[in-house]
C-alpha positions in Angstrom: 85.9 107.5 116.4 86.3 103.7 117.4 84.8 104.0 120.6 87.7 102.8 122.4 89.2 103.8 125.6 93.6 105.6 125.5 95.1 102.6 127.1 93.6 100.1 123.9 94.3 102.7 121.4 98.3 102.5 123.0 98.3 99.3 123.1 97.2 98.4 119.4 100.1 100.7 118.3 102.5 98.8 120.4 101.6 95.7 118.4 101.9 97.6 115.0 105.3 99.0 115.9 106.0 95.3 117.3 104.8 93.8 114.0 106.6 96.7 111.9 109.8 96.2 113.7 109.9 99.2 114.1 110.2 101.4 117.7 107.7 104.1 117.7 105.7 106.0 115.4 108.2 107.9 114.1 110.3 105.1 112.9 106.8 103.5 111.5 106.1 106.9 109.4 109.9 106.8 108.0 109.7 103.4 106.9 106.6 104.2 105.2 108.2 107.6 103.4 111.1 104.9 102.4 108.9 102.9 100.3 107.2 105.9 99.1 110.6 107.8 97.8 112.3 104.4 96.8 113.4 104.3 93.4 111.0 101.4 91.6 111.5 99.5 88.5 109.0 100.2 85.2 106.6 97.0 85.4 107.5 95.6 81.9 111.5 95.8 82.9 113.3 92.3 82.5 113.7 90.9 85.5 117.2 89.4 85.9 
């Protein structure tokens, strides 16, 4: 789709894991369905 060659393709995901913390795309795809299921406050709730 991008035009780009494996090895780049690898390599930008190495930086997003790097950036995320995180160690592979696994990890990257829990920590996203963390935030997703996390428990969130209603917007107008006093903040303490």
């Amino acid at each position: 789709m991008r035009s780009t060659s494996e090895r780049t393709g690898r390599e930008q995901a190495r930086n997003v894991y790097r950036k995320a913390g995180v160690a592979g795309r696994a990890e990257l795809s829990a920590w996203f369905i963390e935030d997703l299921l996390a428990p969130r406050e209603p917007e107008d709730a006093p903040h303490p």
